[in-house]
N, C-alpha and C positions, 0 to 999 in steps of 0.2 A: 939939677933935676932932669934938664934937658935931655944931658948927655946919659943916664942912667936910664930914663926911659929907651933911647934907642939902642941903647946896649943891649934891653931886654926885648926890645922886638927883631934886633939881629938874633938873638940867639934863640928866640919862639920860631926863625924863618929858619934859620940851620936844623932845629927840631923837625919839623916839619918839612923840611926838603929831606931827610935824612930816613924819616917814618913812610914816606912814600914809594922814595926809591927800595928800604926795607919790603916795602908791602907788594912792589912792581916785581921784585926779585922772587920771593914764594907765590905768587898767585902764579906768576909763569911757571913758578914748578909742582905745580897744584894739576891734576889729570882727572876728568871726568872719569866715575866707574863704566860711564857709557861707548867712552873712548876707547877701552882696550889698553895692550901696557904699550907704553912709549918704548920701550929700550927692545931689539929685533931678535935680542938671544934671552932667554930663561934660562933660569938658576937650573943647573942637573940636578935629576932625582935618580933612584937608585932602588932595584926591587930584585925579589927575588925569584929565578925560573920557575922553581917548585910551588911558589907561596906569594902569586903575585899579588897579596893585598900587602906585604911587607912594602910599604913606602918610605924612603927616607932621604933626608937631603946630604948625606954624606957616604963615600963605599965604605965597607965592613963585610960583615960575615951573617948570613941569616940565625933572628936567633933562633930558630923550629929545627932547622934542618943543616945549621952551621956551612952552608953551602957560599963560596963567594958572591955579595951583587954585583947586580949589572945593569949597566945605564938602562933607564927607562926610554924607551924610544917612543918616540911622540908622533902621533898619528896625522900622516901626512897623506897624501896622494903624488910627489912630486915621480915617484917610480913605476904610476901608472898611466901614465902621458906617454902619446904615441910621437913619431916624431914632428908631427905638428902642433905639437902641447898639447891635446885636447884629450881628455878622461876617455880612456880606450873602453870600449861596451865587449863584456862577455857576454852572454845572452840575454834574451826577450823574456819579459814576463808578463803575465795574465794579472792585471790589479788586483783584484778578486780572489786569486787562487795562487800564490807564491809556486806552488809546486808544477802549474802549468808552465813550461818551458820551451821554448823555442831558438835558434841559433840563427833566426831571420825575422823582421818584423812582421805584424799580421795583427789577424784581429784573436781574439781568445773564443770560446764555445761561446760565451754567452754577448758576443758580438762588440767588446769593446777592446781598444786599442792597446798594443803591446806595450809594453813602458820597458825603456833599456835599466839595464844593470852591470852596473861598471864593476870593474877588477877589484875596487876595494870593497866594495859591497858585500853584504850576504844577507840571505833570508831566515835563516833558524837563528841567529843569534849576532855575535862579533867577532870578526877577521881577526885570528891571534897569528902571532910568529911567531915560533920557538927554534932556540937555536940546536944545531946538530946534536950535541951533546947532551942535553936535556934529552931530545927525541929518542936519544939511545937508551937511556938511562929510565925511560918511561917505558920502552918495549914495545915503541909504536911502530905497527905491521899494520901495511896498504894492501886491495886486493883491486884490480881490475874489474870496470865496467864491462860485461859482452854480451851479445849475442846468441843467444846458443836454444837448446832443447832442456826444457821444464821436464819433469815427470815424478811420481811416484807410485810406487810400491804401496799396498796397505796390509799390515800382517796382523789381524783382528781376532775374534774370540768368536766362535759360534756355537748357536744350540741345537739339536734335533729337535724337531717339534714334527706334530700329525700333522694331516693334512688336512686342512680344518671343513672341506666342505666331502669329505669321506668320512665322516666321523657320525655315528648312529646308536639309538636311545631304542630298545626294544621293554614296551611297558606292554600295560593290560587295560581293555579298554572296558574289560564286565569286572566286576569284584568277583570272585570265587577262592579254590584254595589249589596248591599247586601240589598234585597228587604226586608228578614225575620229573625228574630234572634231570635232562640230560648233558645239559652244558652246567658242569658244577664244579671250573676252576677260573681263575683271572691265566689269562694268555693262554687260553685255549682257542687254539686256530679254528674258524666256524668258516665253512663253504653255504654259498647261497642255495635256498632248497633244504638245508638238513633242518633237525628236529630240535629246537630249544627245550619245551617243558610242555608240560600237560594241565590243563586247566580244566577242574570240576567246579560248574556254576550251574545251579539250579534255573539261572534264566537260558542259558545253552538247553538243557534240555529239556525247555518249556518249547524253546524257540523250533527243536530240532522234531518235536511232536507236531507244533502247529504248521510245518512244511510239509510231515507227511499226512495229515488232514487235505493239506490244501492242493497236496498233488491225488490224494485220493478224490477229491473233488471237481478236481480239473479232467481225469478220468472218468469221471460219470457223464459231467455236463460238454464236455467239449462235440459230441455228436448231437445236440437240442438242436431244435428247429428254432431256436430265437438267438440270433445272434449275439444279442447283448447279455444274454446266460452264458455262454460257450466262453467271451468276452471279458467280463469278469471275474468269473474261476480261474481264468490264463493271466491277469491281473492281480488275483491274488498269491498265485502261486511265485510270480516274479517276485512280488514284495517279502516275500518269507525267504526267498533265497537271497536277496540283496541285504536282509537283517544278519545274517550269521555270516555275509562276506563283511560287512560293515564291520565287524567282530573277529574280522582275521582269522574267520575260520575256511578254509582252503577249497577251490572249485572240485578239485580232487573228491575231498571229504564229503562236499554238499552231493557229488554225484554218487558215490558209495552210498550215503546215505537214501537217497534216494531208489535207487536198487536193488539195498538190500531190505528195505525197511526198519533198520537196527534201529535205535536208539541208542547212542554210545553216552556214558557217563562222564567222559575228559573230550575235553576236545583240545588237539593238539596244535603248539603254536609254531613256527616254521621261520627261518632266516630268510631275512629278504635282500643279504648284502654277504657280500665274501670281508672275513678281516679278523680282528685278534679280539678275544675278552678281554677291554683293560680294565673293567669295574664289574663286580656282581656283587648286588644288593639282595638276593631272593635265597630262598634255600627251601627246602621240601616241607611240604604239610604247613607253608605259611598262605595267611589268607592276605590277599592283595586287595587292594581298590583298582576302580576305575583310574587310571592315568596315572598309578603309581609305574618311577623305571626301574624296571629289572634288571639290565644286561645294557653295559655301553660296549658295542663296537666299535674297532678302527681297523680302518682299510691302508695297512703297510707296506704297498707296493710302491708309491709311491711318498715319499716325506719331504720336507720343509728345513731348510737351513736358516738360522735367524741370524745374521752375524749383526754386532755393535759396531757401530760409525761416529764418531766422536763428530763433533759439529763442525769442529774446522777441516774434516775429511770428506766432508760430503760433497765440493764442488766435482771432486773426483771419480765420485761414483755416479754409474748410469746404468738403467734397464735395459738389459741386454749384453753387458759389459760380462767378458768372461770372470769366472771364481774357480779356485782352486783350495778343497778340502782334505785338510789330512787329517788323519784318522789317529787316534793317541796309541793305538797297540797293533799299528798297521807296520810298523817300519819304514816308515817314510814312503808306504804307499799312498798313495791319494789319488782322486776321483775331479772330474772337470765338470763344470756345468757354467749357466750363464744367471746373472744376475734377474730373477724373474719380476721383482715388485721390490720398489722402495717406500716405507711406509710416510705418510707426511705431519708424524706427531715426533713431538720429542718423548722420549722417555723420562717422566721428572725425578726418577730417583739414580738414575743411572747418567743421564742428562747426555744418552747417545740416541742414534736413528736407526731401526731396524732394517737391515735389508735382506730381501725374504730369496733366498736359492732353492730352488727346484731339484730333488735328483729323485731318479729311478733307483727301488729299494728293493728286487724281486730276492734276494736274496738275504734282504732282513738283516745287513750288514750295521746300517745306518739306526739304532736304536732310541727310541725320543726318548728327551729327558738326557741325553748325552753331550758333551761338549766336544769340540772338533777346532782346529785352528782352519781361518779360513785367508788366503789370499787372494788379493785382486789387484790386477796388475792395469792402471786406469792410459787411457790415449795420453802421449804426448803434446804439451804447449809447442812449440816451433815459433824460431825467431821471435823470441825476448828478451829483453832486459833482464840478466840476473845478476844479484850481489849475494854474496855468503848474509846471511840468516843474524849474524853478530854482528856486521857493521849497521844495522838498522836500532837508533836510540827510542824508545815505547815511554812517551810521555800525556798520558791522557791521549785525548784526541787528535796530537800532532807525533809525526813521526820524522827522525832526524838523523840526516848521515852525515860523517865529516869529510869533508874533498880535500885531499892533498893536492896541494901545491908546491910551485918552486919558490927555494928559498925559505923552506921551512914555516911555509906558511900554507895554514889549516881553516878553510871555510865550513862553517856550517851553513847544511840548506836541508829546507822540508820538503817530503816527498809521500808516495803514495803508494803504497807497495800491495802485491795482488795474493796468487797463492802461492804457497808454501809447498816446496819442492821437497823430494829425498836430497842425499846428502849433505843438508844445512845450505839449499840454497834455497832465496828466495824470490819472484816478480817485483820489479817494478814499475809501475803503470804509468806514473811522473814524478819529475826533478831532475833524471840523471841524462846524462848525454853518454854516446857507447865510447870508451876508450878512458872515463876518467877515474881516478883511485880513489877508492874510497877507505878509510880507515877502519881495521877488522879490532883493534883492539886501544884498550887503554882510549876510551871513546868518553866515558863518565870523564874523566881528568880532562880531557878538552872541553869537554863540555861544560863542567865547572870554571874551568876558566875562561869561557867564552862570554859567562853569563856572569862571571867578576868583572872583567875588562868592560864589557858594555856599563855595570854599573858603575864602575871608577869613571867609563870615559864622562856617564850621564853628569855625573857629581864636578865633573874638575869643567868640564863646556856647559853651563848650564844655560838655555833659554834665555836671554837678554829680554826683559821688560821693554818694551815701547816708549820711549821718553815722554811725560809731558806736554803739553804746549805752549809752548817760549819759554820753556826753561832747559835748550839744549847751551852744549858747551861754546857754541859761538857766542851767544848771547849770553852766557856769562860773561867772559872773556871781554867783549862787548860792554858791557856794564864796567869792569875792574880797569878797562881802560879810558874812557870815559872819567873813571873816580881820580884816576890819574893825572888828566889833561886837568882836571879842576883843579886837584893840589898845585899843579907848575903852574898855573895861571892865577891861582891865590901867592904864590909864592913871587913870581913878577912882580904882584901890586905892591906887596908887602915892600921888595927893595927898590920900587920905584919911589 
């Protein structure tokens, strides 16, 4: 029985020496997910140029675009170490404002400190590579950052229009009826002084009796020995003549009248402006009211050009700024003036800005209500920043160019672009530094992949949680060795 007992605690002590070193063997091969991978090379993966969410752990053939993969290359920094290892800085940026740029440290506009931006970096999105042949095969064309002179050209629509403070309303200020009419067409040219129309009103020649009453009266009594008689007849006589000039009837006629003694039954009414009949409301033997209008003048020596300015053209335009009208059956003659009044409403159904030209019309060339193309030729920008018009990506409130680089590698950065030039160039205010390339086409396909690669890179490096406390991998480690020392030290007693 003896010897069968210790048979079986030799062979409980081999179990258990056996279970431990088992257990010593996997816990060493055991790796915290906090620790990162043990082994210094990862498995290759394999994508494809065109379609780089095609991920896969073995090469082949894309299935979209049957195109061969190509190793995925993994996002390092080790090629942008200067030669003292250290992350080489392209330029300074404004925390605040990505597109504030600088190529020396400083402080930004709103006074806080520059922060570098290294070579792997970028601000609009994620640093892609692509190799030559992909680049060819996308039809990607770079244009140079420069220097240079802004300007443009505006070749707009205009209107003739009158000239809004010559413009004149001839009505009737007594009711009567209009015996005479001598302006009795629309665009009947009328000279100041001539004769409109004739107006019979019974209160006219009430009024034109009690003038001659009151000059016959001022006649009698103006030699009295009482001042205040003499005085008042030359008081009444002014007021009867102030009543029928109140009435537009003419110092002329009042003095005739007076003279002759007549009583006239019309009394005639008279232009008081040179210009054109553009409206007549009246016609003969009709009866008019007080402050009905008869007859609109316009004086067309003078007209108004209205030319449309579309909203993003109006930095361009200035009062005072020369214009140039041509005429639609001129043959390409055309007429200069200068930009007189820019109006400050939008038009809402046209959604442009009127800008009002001035020209001299003695010759009645210029006909309102006519349309006329008008140019204006606005000052030159000088020494700016410009890029072609297509290298700039329009994504809501941010704007995005892609900067070529060496080695087939394409940053995105955000920038800030001003106005919009003739021949598809455009300002820019910040982001760009003068001399760098920026890509004119096939910009969406970068940019799509800029904004895959950042989410791939998010997804595969993701944010490591904070470990615990006391429960990091030493102090497991720590505890499994510990379990260990107890098994060989139960195991000792066991064969002692």
């Amino acid at each position: 029985m003896r010897i069968l007992l210790k048979s079986a605690l030799t062979l409980l002590a081999v179990l258990l020496l056996a279970g431990g070193i088992f257990l010593s063997v996997n816990l060493n091969s055991l790796q915290s997910p906090l620790d990162g991978p043990k082994s210094s090379h990862a498995a290759e993966q394999y994508t494809c140029g065109m379609h780089p969410m095609i991920i896969v752990d073995e090469p082949g053939s894309c299935p979209i675009c049957h195109m061969d993969l190509t190793p995925l290359k993994a996002e390092t920094g080790g090629s942008e170490m200067n030669a003292s290892g250290e992350r080489r800085i392209k330029y300074w940026q404004a925390p605040m404002d990505p597109t504030y740029i600088r190529d020396e440290p400083g402080k930004s506009p709103m006074g806080m400190e520059l922060i570098p931006v290294y070579e792997d970096q970028a601000t609009g999105g994620s640093m892609i590579t692509i190799d030559p042949t992909t680049i060819q095969n996308m039809g990607v064309r770079t244009a140079e950052v420069v220097r240079g002179e802004l300007s443009r050209s505006i070749r707009t629509v205009g209107l003739v229009s009158y000239e809004e403070s010559k413009q004149y309303v001839i009505n009737a200020k007594i009711a009567g009826w209009v015996e005479k009419l001598y302006v009795s067409e629309t665009g009947q040219q009328v000279k100041k002084g001539q004769k409109l129309l004739e107006i019979y009103s019974p209160e006219l020649v009430t009024a034109q009796q009690e003038l001659l009453l009151a000059r016959d009266n001022y006649n009698s009594l103006k030699e009295s020995r009482f001042p205040q008689i003499a005085e008042s007849a030359s008081r009444l006589l002014a007021s009867s003549r102030k009543r029928l000039q109140l009435w537009d009837v003419s110092n002329q006629q009042i003095n005739q009248l007076e003279k002759t003694g007549q009583v006239r039954k019309t009394v005639t009414l008279f232009a008081q402006y040179d210009g054109i009949v553009t409206m007549k409301m009246v016609n003969e033997g009709m009866y008019v009211k007080p402050g009905m209008p008869l007859l609109n003048l316009a004086d067309l020596s003078q007209v108004w050009v209205l030319a449309d300015i579309y909203e993003y053209q109006i930095p361009w335009v200035k009062v005072g700024q020369q214009a140039r009208v041509e005429l639609p059956y001129s043959n390409g003659r055309s007429r200069t003036a200068h930009v007189d009044y820019l109006y400050p409403f939008v038009e809402p159904k046209t959604r442009t800005v009127k800008a009002r030209i001035l020209f001299d019309n003695a010759d009645l060339e210029l006909r309102p209500d006519m349309y006329v193309t008008v140019y204006l030729s606005s000052e030159p920008l000088n020494n700016v920043l410009i890029i072609p018009q297509e290298a700039v990506l329009h994504s809501g409130e941010k704007q995005t160019v892609f900067i070529a680089q060496s080695a087939g590698r394409f940053e995105p950065r955000l920038v800030k672009t001003g106005q919009q030039g003739e021949n598809g160039h455009i300002e820019v205010v910040q982001g760009l530094f003068e001399g760098e390339q920026v890509v004119t086409s096939a910009q969406f396909m970068l940019d799509s992949e800029s904004k895959l690669r950042e989410a791939i890179q998010k997804m595969r490096n993701p944010v490591r949680a904070e470990s615990p406390e006391g429960n990091t991998g030493e102090d497991l480690e720590s505890l499994f060795g510990d379990t260990d020392a107890d098994a060989k030290a139960e195991l000792e007693t066991l064969f002692n």
